[in-house]
C-alpha positions, 0 to 999 in steps of 0.5 A: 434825171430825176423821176416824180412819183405821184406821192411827190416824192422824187427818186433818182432813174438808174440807168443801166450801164452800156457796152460799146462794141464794134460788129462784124460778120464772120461767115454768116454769123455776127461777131463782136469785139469791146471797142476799147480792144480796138485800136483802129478800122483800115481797108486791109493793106497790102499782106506778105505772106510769111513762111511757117505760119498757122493757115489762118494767118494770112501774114504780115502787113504795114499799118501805119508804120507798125509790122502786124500779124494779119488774122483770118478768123473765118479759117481760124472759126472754120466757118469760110463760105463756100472756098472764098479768098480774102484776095478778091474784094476790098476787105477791112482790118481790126487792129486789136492792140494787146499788151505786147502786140498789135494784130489785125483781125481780116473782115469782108465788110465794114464794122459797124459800131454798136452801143447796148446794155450789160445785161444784153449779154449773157455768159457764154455756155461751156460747150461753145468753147474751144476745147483746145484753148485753156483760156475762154475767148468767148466773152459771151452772147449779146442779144439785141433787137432780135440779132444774136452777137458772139462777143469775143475777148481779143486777148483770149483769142491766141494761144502763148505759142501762137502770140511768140509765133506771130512777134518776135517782140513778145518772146524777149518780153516773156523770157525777160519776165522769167528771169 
């Protein structure tokens, strides 16, 4: 597009570069992820519960043929209302592919996707980090039309640890890497 100045002299509209994210509700707050982090939108499958898990896992289910860890961010956050169970009402999964796993992130209602500048989010301050994860999954806070989005890194969210906890899959990739 080309915008003409009053001189007659015709400069080019920059237009800022735009974020897709998906949005979803955790608790009371809006959340979001990078749409490219998102492989796809299901109502939850049935879950099996697994033993010796973290509590914020709820366990595993069958996505289209793929086994995947099922996550509760709302218990992983601490941010539950009330003692509400995600058993009760129809709730959706995020699969979020990573580089050796696939998770599904639990929601109570239906993501919604969203389109917004760069400079709408700001870097996120030290102290809304989580002291006990090295790596920052806060990507940052999106203001827009009046809404506050906390835009998390899905890479970022899980611990090594928790990664090999939760897929055999990644343990034999990592102790293949070592040797």
């Amino acid at each position: 597009m080309v915008q003409t100045e009053s001189s007659g002299e015709r400069k080019p509209i920059v237009q800022e570069a735009l974020v897709q994210l998906i949005v979803f509700r955790l608790g009371t707050e809006e959340y979001g992820v990078r749409i490219e982090q998102v492989k796809e939108v299901t109502i939850t499958p049935d879950i099996a519960r697994m033993p010796k898990t973290p509590a914020f896992v709820k366990g595993i289910a069958n996505l289209r043929g793929d086994i995947i860890a099922i996550i509760d961010l709302e218990e992983r956050f601490g941010l539950r209302r009330g003692k509400g169970d995600l058993s009760t009402g129809i709730t959706y999964t995020l699969a979020i592919e990573a580089h050796d796993y696939t998770i599904g992130i639990v929601v109570r209602e239906v993501p919604q996707p969203l389109s917004l500048p760069v400079s709408a989010i700001e870097r996120a301050p030290e102290f809304l980090q989580d002291s006990n994860i090295q790596e920052k999954y806060i990507e940052g806070i999106a203001r827009f039309d009046n809404r506050i989005i906390i835009v998390l890194d899905m890479m970022k969210l899980l611990t090594p640890s928790e990664i090999m906890q939760l897929n055999p899959r990644a343990e034999s990739s990592t102790a293949r890497s070592r040797t």
